[in-house]
TORDRENZA-874047 format. One record per residue (C-alpha): x, y, z. Coordinates in pm, whole numbers, padded with zeros to 5 digits, always signed. Example, Ala and Ser with C-alpha at 12.3 -4.5 7.8 and 13.67 -1.06 7.14 Angstrom:
REM TORDRENZA-874047
+01230-00450+00780;+01367-00106+00714;
END
This chain:
REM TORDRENZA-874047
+09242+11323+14657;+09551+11212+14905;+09895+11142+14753;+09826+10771+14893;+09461+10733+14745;+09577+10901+14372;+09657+10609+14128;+09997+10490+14042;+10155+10582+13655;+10052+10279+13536;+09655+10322+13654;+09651+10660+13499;+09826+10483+13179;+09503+10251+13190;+09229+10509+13283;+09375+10683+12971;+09334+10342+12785;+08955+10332+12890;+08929+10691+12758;+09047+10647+12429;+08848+10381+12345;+08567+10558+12445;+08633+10844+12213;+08802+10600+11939;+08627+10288+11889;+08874+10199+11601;+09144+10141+11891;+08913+09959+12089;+08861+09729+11787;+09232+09702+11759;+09244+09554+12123;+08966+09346+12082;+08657+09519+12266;+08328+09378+12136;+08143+09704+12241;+08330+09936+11961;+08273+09691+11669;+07925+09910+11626;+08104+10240+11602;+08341+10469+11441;+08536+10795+11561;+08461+11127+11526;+08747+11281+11245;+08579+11649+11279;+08799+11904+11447;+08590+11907+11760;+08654+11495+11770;+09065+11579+11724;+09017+11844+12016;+08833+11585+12223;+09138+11362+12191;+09408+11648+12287;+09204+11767+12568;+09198+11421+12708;+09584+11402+12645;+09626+11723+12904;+09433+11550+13154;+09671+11287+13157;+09912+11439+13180;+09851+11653+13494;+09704+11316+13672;+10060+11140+13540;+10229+11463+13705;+10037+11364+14049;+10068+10982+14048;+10502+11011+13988;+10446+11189+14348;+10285+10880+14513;+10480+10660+14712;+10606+10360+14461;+10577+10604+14141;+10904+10612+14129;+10974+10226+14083;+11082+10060+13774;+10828+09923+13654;+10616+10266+13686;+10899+10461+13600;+10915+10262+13253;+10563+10316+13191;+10538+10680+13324;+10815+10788+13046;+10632+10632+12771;+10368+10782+12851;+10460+11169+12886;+10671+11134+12615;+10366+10995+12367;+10123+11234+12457;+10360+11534+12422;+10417+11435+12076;+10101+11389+12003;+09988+11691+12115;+10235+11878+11957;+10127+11697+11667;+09739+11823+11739;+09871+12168+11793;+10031+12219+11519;+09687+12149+11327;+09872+11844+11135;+09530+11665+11170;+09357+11909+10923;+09582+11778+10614;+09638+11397+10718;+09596+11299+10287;+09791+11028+10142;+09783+10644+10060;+09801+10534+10412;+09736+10636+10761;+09457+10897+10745;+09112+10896+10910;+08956+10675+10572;+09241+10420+10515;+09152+10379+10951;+08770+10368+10831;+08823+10094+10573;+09086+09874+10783;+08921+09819+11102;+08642+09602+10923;+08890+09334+10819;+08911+09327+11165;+08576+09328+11311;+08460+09007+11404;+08273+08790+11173;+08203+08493+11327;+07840+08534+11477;+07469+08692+11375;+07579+08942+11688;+07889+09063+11528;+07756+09099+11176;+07475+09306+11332;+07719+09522+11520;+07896+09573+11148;+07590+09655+11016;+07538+09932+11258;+07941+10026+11222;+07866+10062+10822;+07580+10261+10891;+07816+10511+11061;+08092+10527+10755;+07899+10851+10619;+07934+11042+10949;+08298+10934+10972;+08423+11053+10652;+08178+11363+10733;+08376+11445+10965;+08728+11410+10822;+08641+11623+10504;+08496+11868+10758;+08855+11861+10917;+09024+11877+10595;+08799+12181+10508;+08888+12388+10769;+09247+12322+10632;+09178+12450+10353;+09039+12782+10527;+09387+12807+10705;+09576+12731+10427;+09696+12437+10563;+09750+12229+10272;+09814+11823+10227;+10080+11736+09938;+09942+11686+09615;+10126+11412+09513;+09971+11180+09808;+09643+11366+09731;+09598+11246+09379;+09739+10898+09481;+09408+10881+09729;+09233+11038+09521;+09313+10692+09274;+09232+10509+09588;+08901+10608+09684;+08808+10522+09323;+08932+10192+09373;+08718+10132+09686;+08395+10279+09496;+08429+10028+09252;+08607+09678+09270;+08590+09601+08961;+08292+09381+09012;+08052+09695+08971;+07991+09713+09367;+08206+09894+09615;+08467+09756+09911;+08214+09785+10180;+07966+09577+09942;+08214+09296+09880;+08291+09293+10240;+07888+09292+10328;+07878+09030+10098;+08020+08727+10392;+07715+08820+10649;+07479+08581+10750;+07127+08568+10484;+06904+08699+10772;+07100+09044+10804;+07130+09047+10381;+06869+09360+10360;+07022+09561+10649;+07396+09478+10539;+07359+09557+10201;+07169+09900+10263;+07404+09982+10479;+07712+09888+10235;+07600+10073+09959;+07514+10392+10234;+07932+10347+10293;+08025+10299+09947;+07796+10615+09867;+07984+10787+10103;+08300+10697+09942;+08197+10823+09605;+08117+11141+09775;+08471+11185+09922;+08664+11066+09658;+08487+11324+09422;+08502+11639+09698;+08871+11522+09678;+08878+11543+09337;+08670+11850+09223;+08744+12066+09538;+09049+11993+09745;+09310+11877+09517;+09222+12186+09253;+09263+12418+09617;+09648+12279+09665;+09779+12295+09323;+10109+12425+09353;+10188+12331+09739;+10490+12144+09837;+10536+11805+09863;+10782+11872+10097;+10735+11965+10448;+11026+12121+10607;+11280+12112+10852;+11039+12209+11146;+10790+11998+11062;+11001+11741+11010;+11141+11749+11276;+10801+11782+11459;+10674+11433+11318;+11013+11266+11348;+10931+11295+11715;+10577+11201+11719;+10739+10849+11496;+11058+10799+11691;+11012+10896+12030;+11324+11111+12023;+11451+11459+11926;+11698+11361+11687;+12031+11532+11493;+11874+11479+11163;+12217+11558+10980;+12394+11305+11171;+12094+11054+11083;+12146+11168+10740;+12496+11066+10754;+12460+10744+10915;+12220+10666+10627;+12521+10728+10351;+12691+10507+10602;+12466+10208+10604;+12468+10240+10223;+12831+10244+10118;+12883+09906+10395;+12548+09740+10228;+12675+09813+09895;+12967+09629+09880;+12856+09325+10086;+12556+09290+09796;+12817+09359+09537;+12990+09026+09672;+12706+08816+09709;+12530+08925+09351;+12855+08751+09178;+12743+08442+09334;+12449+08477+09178;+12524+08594+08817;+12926+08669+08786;+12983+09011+08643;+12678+09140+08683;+12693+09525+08662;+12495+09638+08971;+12381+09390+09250;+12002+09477+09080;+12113+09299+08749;+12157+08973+08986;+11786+09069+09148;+11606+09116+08825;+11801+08800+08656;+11671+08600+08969;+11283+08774+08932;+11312+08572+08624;+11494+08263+08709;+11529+08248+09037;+11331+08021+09295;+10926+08154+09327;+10560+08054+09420;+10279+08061+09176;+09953+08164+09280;+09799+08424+09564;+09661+08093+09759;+09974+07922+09705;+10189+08299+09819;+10009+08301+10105;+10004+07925+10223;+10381+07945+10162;+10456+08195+10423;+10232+08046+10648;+10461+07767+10648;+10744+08005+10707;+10643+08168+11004;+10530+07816+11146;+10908+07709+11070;+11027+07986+11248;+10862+07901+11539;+10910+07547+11564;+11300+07626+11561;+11349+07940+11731;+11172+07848+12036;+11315+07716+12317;+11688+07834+12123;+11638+08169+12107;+11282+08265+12246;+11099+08129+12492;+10698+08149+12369;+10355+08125+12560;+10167+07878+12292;+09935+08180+12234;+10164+08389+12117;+10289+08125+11867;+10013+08122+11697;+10013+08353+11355;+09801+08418+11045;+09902+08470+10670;+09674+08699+10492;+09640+08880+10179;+09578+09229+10177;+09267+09388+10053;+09243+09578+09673;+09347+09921+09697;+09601+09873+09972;+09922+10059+09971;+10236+09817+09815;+10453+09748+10165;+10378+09415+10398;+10219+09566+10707;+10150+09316+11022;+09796+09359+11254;+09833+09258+11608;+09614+09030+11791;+09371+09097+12002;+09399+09173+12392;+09217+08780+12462;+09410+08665+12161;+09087+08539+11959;+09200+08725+11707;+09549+08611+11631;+09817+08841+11495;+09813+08839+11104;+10055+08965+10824;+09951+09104+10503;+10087+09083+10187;+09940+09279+09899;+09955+09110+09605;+09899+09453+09374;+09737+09255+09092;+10047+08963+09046;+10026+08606+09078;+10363+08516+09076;+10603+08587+09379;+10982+08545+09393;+11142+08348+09718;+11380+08602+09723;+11133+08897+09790;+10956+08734+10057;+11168+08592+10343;+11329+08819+10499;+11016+09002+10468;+10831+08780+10653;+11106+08744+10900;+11027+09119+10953;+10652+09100+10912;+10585+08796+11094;+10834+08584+11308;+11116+08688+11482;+11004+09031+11382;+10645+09208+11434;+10466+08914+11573;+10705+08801+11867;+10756+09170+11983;+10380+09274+11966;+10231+08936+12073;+10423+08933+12327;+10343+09319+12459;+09971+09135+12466;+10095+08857+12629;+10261+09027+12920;+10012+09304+12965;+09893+09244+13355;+10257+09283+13384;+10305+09599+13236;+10026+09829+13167;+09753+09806+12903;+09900+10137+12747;+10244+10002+12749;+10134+09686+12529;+09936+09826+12257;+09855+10182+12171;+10177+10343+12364;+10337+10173+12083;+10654+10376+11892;+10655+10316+11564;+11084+10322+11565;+11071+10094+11851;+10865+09775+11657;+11003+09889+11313;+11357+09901+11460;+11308+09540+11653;+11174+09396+11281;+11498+09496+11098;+11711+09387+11359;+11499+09005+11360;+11590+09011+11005;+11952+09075+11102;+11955+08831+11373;+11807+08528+11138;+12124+08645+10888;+12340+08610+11214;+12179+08293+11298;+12289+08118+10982;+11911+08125+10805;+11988+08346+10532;+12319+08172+10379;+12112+08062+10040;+12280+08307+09796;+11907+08390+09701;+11754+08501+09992;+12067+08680+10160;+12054+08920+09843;+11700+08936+09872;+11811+09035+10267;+12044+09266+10216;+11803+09453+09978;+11560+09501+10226;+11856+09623+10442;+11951+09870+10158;+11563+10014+10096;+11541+10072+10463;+11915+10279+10440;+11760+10443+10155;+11475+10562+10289;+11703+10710+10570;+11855+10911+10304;+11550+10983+10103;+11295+11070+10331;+11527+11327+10572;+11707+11455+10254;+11426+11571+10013;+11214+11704+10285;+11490+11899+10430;+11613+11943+10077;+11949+11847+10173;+12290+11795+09943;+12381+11511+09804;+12725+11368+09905;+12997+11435+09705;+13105+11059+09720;+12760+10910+09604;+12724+10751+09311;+12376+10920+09223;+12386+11330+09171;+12682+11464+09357;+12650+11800+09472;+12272+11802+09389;+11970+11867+09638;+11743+11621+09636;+11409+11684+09564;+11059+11431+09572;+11181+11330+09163;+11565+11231+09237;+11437+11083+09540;+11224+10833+09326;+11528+10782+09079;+11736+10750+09351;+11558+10461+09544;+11405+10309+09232;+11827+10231+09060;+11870+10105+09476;+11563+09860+09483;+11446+09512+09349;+11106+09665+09383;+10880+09682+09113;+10807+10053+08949;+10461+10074+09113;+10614+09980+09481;+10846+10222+09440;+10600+10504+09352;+10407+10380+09631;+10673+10445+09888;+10774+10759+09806;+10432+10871+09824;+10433+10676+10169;+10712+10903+10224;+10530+11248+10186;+10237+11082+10338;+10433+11034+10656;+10725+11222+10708;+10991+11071+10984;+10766+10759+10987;+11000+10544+10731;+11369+10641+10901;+11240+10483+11215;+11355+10129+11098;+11745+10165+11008;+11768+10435+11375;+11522+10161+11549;+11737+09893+11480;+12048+10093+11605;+11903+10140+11881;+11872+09775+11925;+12238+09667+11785;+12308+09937+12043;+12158+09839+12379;+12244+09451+12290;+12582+09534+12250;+12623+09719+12608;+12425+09467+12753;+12657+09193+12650;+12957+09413+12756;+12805+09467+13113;+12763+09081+13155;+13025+08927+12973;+13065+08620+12941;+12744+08551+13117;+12575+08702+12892;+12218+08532+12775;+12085+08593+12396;+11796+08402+12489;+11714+08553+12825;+11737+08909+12683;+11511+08858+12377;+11268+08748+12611;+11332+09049+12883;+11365+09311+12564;+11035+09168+12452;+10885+09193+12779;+10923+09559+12875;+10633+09721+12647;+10717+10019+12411;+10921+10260+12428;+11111+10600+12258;+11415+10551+12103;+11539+10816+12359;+11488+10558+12621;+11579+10227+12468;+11904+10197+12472;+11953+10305+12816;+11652+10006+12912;+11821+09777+12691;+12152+09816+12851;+11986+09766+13236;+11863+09375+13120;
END
């Protein structure tokens, strides 16, 4: 093929697009493509090396298209480095044979399994058939995976144990509800009366399934890596903090910065927990006084009509001041998150037509009553300014950018970073000035600090600071890690185990939020230095929001261009 017939960066970025679906239906659910609502990916090794081989291709046909005339231009430029720089982390990912010991209470091949039915369409006979037909192919899905987690085993490539016995807890819950039926059952349970036969064959089939992983899991696996680390290491650290970040970074300096963010957060929730309750010895007196006293909702309905309202506030006010929103993309969902979910909020974009809006998720983990103070900020993050606007918006602009760019090109540090800095910018926008919520604020800002520090010191098993309160001089390992972030956190004990499970699950994954939002403080700042008093808030929210995804290697230096 010529140099002036070979596509552009942003067609191969597509073609790639069309690929992946092919080979992972679970994305193409994600986007919104009827078609893959019948099927589920292959998790064997041969499905993981069907993925990576398709990654090379890309690659070489990127290589070609940055030679055509016009693959040098901005907007193909933009997309072209996203996408070299995803696919080489992911591949070094894949070669690395990380795939053959994803375990853990999020993220792996079976928590992907589980989650793409909540959202599968429901709303005709048609798409309750295709779930049918997508719950007849659970079995061969997780199949697959334990065949990939087998030849682990051969290698000696062994998951933590800790995450391992948390999933192991998990799968049990999604074998049994409680109710005497499985997840898949209570799920089958909402089709239509003239599929009842077929979808509840096909439910138990999945839940059967389940039963048969959790107790290979069990009996097999977790017995094999008694006495591995929970801990991965410098290098592969370092390895997955590129795959989350998009950028090689100086994980001592990161490390730092973390002690950094903690000392300044410190003392600003020292002054607002004495407005709170005077005296109060630690600023997590004042948050446990107010999970008591303070201002809360009763009920899961209730929880979740409340932040609803939130996010609809949020909308209502900051557009047209701050953002300016296509009416699609102001449209949001509050949801609650299925049983056996892991503790943290998570947000679920919507799809590529928008008929399935974007949703946030709260799980409840078995309470009924929820504190104001917990939750706004949160959903600030979660919902609006934070996850929704950036990633509804990616959807919204897609013809403009590429189809990779705007959905599965996404870096995690890049949306996690943009959430914590809308939860910033609502503080810096006067929303936050109730004594309640700002503590509640500036304890979400201290968790994500925290995890900075937890999550890069105990895998790299680094020293504690001589200044720090907590363990001077010590190296911190998975159990003053938990201490640690448990004395710095409103969070209830079980969140907190949770998350540092979450933690050893996916290393590199949880640091991305505190160095995402830098990034952002960062590229704002030398934007508003290179325009001065000209300067637009307004017009670069909307032209930040409007560029797609990328590394944290790259942001700032796009940020800085708007």
């Amino acid at each position: 093929m010529s140099e002036t017939n070979s596509p552009l960066p942003r067609e191969v970025a597509d073609a790639y697009v069309d690929e992946l679906i092919a080979l992972d239906p679970v994305t193409g659910t994600y986007l919104g493509v009827a078609e893959s609502s019948s099927r589920l990916p292959d998790f064997s090794p041969a499905g993981q090396e069907a993925l990576a081989e398709l990654a090379r291709t890309t690659l070489a046909r990127l290589a070609e298209a940055e030679r055509r005339p016009g693959g040098d231009s901005d907007v193909e430029r933009r997309c072209a480095r996203l996408l070299r720089e995803r696919l080489t982390a992911e591949l070094a990912v894949h070669e690395a044979d990380e795939g053959l010991r994803s375990v853990g209470n999020m993220g792996t091949a079976a928590h992907s399994v589980r989650e793409v039915f909540t959202l599968t369409p429901t709303r005709t006979e048609e798409d309750w058939a295709r779930i049918a037909e997508r719950l007849r192919a659970v079995p061969a899905a997780f199949a697959g995976y334990r065949e990939s987690l087998s030849l682990g085993l051969e290698r000696e490539l062994y998951a933590a144990p800790r995450p391992t016995a948390t999933f192991v807890e998990q799968l049990g819950e999604w074998a049994d509800t409680g109710e005497g039926r499985g997840w898949f059952e209570d799920f089958a349970a909402d089709g239509p009366e003239a599929l009842r036969t077929e979808l509840d064959e096909a439910a138990r089939a999945a839940t059967a399934a389940v039963v048969e992983l959790r107790d290979w899991m069990r009996d097999v696996y977790a017995p094999a890596i008694e006495g591995a680390p929970n801990t991965v290491g410098r290098e592969r650290y370092a390895r997955w903090s590129r795959y989350y970040n998009g950028t090689d970074l100086d994980l001592d300096e990161a490390y730092a910065y973390g002690w950094e963010e903690y000392h300044r957060l410190l003392a600003e929730m020292k002054a607002e927990a004495e407005k709170i309750l005077p005296g109060a010895e630690t600023p997590w007196v004042a948050l446990a006084h107010l999970d008591e006293h303070g201002r809360h909702i009763e009920g899961v309905d209730e929880v979740r009509d409340w932040l609803q309202g939130l996010m609809d506030q949020a909308i209502e006010q900051l557009d047209g001041t701050h953002f300016e929103l296509a009416e699609r993309v102001r449209r949001v969902e509050s949801r609650i998150a299925p049983p056996g979910s892991a503790a943290a909020p998570y947000y679920t974009s919507p799809s590529e037509d928008f008929s399935r809006p974007g949703r946030t998720w709260l799980p409840t983990m078995g309470q009924t009553r929820f504190p104001v103070y917990d939750l706004v900020s949160t959903w600030y993050h979660e919902g609006v300014p934070g996850h929704h606007l950036q990633l509804a918006q990616w959807t919204h602009v897609a013809d403009d950018l590429s189809r990779y760019q705007a959905s599965v090109g996404m870096v995690s540090a890049n949306a996690e970073g943009w959430a914590l800095y809308a939860e910033r910018l609502m503080d810096e926008l006067g929303y936050l000035t109730d004594a309640e919520q700002r503590l509640g604020y500036l304890d979400a800002q201290m968790m994500r600090a925290a995890r900075v520090i937890v999550d890069i010191g105990m895998h790299l098993e680094l020293e504690i600071p001589a200044d720090s309160p907590f363990h001077p001089g010590e190296r911190w390992t998975p159990k003053l890690a938990q201490e640690f972030f448990g004395a710095h956190s409103s969070r209830p004990a079980d969140f907190v185990e949770s998350e540092l499970t979450r933690y050893l699950t996916i290393p590199g994954q949880a640091i991305g939020y505190k160095l995402g939002e830098r990034a952002w403080l960062l590229g704002r700042e030398k934007a508003r230095e290179r325009h001065g008093d000209s300067f637009d808030l307004k017009a670069w929210h909307m032209a930040a929001l409007s560029q797609g995804s990328l590394g944290l290697d790259d942001l700032v230096d796009e940020l800085s261009r708007l």
